[in-house]
C-alpha positions as CSV (number, residue, x, y, z in Angstrom):
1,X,-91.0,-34.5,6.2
2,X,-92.2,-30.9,5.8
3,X,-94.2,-30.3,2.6
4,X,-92.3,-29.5,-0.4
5,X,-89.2,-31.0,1.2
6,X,-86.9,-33.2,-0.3
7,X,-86.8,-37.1,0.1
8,X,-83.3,-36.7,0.8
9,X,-83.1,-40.6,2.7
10,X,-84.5,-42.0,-1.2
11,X,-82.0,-40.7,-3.4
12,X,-80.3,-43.3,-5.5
13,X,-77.2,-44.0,-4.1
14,X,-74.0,-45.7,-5.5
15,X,-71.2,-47.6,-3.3
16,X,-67.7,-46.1,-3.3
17,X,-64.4,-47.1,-2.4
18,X,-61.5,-44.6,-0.4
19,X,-60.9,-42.1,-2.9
20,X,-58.0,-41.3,-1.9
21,X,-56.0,-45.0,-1.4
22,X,-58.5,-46.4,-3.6
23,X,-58.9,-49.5,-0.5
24,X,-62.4,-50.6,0.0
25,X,-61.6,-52.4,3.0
26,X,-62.8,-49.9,6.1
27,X,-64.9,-49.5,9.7
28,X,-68.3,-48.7,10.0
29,X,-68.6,-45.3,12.4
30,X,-72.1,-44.7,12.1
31,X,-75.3,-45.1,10.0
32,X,-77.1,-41.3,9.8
33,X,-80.7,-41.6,7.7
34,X,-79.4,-44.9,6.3
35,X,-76.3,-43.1,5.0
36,X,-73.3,-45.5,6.5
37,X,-70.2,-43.5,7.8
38,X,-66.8,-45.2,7.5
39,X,-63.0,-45.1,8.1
40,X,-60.5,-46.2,5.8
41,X,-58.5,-49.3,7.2
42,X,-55.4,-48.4,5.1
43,X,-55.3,-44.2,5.2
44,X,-57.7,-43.3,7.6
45,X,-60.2,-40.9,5.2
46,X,-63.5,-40.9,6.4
47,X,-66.3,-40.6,3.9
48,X,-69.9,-42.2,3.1
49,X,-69.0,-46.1,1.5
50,X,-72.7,-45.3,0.0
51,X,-73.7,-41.7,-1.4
52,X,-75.9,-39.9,-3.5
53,X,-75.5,-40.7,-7.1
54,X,-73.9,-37.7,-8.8
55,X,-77.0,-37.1,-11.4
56,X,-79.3,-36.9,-7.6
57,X,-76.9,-34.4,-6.1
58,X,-78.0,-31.7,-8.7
59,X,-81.2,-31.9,-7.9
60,X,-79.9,-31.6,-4.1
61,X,-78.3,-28.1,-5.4
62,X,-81.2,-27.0,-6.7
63,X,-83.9,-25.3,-4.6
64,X,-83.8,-27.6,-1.7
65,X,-80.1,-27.5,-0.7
66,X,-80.4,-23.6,-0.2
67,X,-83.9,-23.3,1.0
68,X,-85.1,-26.6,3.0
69,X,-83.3,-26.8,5.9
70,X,-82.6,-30.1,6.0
71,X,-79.3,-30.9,4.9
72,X,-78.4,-27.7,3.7
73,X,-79.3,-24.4,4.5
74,X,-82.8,-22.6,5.4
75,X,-83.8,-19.6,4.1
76,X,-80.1,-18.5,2.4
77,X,-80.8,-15.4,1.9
78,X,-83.1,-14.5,4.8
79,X,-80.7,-15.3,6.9
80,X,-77.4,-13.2,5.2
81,X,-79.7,-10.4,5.4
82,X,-80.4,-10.9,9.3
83,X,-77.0,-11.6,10.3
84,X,-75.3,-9.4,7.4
85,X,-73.0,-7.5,9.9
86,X,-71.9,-11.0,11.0
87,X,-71.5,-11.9,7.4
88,X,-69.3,-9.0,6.7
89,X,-66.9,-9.7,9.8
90,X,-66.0,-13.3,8.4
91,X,-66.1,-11.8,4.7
92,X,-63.5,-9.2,5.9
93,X,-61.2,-11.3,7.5
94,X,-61.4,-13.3,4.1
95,X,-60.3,-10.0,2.2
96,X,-57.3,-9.8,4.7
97,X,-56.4,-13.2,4.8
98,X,-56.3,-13.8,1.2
99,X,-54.2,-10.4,0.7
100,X,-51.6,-11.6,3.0
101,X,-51.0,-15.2,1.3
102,X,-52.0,-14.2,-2.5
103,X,-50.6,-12.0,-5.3
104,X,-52.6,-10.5,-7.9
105,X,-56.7,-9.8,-8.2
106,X,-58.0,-12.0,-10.6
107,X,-60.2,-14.2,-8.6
108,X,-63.0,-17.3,-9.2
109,X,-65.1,-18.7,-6.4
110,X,-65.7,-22.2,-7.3
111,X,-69.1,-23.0,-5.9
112,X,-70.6,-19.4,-5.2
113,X,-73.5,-19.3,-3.7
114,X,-75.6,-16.7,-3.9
115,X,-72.1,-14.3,-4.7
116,X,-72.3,-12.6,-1.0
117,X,-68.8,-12.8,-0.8
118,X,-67.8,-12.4,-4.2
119,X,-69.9,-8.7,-3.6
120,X,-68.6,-8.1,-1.1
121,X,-64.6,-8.7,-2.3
122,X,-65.6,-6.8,-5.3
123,X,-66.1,-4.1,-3.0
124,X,-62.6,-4.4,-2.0
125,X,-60.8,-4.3,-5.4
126,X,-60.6,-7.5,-6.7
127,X,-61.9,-8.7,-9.9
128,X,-64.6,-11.1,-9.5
129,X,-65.5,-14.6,-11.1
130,X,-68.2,-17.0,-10.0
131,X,-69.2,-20.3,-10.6
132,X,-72.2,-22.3,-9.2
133,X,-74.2,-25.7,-10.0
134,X,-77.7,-23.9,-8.6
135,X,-79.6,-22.3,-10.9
136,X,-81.6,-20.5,-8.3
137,X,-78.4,-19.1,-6.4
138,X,-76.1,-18.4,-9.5
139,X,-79.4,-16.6,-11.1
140,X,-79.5,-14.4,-7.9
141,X,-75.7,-13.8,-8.1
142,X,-76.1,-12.3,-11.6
143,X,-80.0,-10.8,-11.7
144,X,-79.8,-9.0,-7.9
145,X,-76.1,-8.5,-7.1
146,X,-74.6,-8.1,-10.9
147,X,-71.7,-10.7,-10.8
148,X,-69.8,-12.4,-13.5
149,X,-71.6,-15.9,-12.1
150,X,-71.5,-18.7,-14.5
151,X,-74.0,-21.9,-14.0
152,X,-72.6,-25.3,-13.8
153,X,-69.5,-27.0,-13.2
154,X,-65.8,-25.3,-12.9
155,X,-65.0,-28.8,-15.3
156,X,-68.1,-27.4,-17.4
157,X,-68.1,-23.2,-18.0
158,X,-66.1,-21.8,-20.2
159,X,-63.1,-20.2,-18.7
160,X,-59.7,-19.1,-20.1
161,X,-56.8,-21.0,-19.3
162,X,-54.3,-19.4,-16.6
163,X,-56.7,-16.3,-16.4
164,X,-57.1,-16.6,-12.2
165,X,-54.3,-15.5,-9.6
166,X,-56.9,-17.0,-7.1
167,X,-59.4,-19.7,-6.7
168,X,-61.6,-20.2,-3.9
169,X,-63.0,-23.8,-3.0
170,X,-64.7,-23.2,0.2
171,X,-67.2,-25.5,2.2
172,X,-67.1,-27.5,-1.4
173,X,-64.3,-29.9,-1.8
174,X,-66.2,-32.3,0.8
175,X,-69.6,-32.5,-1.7
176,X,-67.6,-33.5,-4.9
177,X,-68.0,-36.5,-6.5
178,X,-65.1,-36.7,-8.4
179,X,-62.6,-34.1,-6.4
180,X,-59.5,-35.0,-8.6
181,X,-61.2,-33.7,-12.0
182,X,-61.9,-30.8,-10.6
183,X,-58.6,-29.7,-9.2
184,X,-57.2,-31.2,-12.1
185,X,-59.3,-28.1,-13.8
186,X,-58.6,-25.7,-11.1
187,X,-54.7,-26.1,-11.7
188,X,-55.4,-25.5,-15.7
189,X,-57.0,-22.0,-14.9
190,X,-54.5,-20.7,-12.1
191,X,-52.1,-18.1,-13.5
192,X,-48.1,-19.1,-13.1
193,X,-48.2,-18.4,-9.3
194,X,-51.5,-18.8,-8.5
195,X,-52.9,-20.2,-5.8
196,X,-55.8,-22.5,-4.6
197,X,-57.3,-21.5,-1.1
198,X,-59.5,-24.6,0.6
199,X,-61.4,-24.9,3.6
200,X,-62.8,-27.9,4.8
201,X,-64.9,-28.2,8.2
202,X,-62.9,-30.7,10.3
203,X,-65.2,-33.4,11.4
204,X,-65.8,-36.4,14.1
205,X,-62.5,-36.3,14.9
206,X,-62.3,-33.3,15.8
207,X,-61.4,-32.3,19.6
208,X,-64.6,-30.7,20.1
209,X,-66.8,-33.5,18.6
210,X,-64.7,-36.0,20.0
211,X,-65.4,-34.9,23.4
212,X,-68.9,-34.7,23.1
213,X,-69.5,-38.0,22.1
214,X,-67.5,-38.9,25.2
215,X,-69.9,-36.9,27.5
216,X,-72.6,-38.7,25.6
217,X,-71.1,-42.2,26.3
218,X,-70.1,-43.0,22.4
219,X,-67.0,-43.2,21.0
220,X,-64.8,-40.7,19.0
221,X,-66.0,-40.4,14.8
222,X,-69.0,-42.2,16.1
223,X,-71.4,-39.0,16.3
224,X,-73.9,-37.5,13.6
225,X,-71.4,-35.4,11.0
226,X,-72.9,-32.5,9.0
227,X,-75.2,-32.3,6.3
228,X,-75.3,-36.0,5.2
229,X,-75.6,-37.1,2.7
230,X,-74.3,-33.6,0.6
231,X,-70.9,-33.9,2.9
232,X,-69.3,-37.3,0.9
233,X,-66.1,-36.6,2.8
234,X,-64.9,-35.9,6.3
235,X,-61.6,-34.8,6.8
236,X,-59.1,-33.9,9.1
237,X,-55.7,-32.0,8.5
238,X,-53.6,-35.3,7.4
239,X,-56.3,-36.1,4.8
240,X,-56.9,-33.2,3.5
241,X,-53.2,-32.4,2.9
242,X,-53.4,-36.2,1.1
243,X,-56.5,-35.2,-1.0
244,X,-54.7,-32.2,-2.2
245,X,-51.2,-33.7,-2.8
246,X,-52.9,-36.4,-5.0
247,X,-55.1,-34.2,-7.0
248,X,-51.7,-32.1,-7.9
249,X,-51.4,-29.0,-5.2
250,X,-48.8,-29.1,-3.0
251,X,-49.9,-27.2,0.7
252,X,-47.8,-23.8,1.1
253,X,-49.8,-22.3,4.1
254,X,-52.3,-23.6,6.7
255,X,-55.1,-21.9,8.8
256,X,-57.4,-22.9,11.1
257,X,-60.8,-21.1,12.0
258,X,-63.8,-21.9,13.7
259,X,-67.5,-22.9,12.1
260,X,-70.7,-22.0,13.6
261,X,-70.4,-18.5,14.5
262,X,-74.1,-18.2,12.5
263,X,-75.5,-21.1,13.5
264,X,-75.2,-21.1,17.0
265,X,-77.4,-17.4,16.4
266,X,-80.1,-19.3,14.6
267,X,-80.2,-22.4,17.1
268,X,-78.4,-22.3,20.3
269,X,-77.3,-25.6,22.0
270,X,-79.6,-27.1,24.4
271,X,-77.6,-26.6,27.5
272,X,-80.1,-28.2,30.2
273,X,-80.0,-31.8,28.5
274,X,-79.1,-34.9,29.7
275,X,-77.9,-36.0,33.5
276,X,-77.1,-33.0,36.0
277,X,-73.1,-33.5,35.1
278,X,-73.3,-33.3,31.2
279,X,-75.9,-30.0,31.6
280,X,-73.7,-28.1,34.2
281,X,-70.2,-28.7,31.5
282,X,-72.6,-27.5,28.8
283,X,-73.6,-24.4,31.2
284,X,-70.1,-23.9,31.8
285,X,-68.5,-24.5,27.7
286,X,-71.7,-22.5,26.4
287,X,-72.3,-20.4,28.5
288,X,-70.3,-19.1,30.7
289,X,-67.6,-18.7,27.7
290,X,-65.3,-21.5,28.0
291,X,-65.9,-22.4,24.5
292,X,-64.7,-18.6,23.1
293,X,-61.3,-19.1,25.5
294,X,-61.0,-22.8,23.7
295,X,-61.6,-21.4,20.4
296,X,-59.2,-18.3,20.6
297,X,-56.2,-21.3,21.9
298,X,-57.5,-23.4,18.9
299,X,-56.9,-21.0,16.3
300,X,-53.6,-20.0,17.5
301,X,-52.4,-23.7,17.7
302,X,-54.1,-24.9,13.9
303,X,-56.8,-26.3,16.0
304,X,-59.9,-25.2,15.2
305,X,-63.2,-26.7,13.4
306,X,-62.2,-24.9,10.2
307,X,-59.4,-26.2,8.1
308,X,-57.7,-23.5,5.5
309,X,-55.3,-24.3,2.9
310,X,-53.4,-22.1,0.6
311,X,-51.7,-24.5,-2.5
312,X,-50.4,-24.5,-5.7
313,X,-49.9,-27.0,-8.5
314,X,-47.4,-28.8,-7.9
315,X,-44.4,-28.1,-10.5
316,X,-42.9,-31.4,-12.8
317,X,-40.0,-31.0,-10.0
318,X,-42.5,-32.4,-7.1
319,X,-43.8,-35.3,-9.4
């Protein structure tokens, strides 16, 4: 462990049953840093039975989640400004997606960051609202770019009631301890007609992932998921949809996109690894650009890594 890092492996940890069907009867997938990976027997959500105690998580989202490398991210802000262009590509599609399934301009990004997307939707007329548990991101949100970033919790800030047309939960619902309280809150500060947009990486079971760990001998949901232990939560479309239907959102749109676009920029896949066979597929999905054809097929189908949501609260009809 690098200097400075994190002892992320010797957090105190807490045991959990399926949040969603409340069963704690499941399968073992995997054990990553000690961290076991399980299936639900009853409604198939996969998540960690043992996690992070919630007080331990806010230390992760301190410093070490943004800077470190290890579970989270390296050098946040180094590497926006490196791959900005890149940045603003995905950012823009954003802008056009969310003007196509949302009304109104009145928008709060749950879970912020350092605000590079909030800037940069600013920038395209809509008006802006931020909330993030780092102090060291939410600081730079406010100090650096000049947004309306609030520190803590969206169950925690002060917010009016009803005052957002849109909320954004990106690349969050999968790190929350208690997911239903805070979409509980979300639906309290969505204007009649707003809507909650989600995304959710779509793990382990995942077409891609599950063919890898078949080229690597394993068996499907049985290889190493992202960040663990800040990712409590692995989902794929079914359980999602469940997640949000129980936490009061019913699912009026669905997208699909793909992850990685960044990260395969800052570390490219090892292609020449492993037995001649398993390197010359690699050769061929990296590349020579089988993975960009797959990828293209997989978002038209709903397919892809990425899963995107568009919901609302769910009216005392759907109850």
């Amino acid at each position: 462990m690098s200097r400075g890092a994190m002892d992320w492996k010797g957090l105190p940890r807490e045991s959990t049953d399926c949040i969603l069907c409340g069963s704690g009867s499941s399968r073992l997938l995997s054990v990553q840093d000690g961290w076991p990976v399980v299936r639900c027997n009853r409604c198939g959500l996969v998540y960690l039975r043992e996690r992070p105690s919630e007080r331990a998580v806010e230390e992760m989202y301190g410093k070490a989640y943004y800077e470190d490398g290890d579970v989270g991210y390296q050098g946040y802000v180094k590497t926006f400004e490196k791959y900005r262009r890149i940045f603003q590509g995905i950012f823009e599609r954003r802008n056009r997606d969310l003007r196509r399934h949302t009304e109104g301009n009145r928008l709060l990004e749950v879970g912020c960051a350092y605000g590079f997307l909030l800037d940069h939707l600013r920038d395209r007329g809509w008006n802006v609202t931020g909330v993030e548990v780092s102090p060291l991101s939410s600081a730079y949100a406010r100090d650096i770019l000049g947004l309306n970033v609030l520190t803590g919790t969206v169950e925690g800030v002060d917010l009016p009631l009803g005052s957002f047309d849109v909320v954004l939960l990106l690349d969050v619902l999968e790190h929350l301890h208690r997911p239903f309280d805070v979409l509980k809150r979300i639906g309290r500060l969505l204007s009649p007609g707003g809507i909650l947009v989600v995304q959710c990486p779509w793990e382990l079971f995942h077409w891609e992932e599950a063919a890898e760990a078949i080229l690597k001998g394993m068996r499907p949901g049985t290889i190493r998921p992202d960040a663990v232990p800040a990712h409590l939560y692995f989902f794929n479309p079914s359980t999602l949809d469940k997640v949000l239907l129980k936490g009061g959102f019913r699912t009026v749109a669905r997208q699909s996109g793909n992850y990685g676009e960044i990260r395969r920029r800052i570390d490219p896949p090892a292609i020449w690894t492993g037995n001649p066979l398993t390197a010359s597929l690699r050769f061929l999905y990296f590349r020579l650009g089988l993975q960009r054809v797959l990828y293209a097929v997989a978002r038209l189908l709903h397919l892809g890594n990425g899963l995107i949501r568009y919901a609302k609260p769910l009216r005392e009809t759907d109850r």
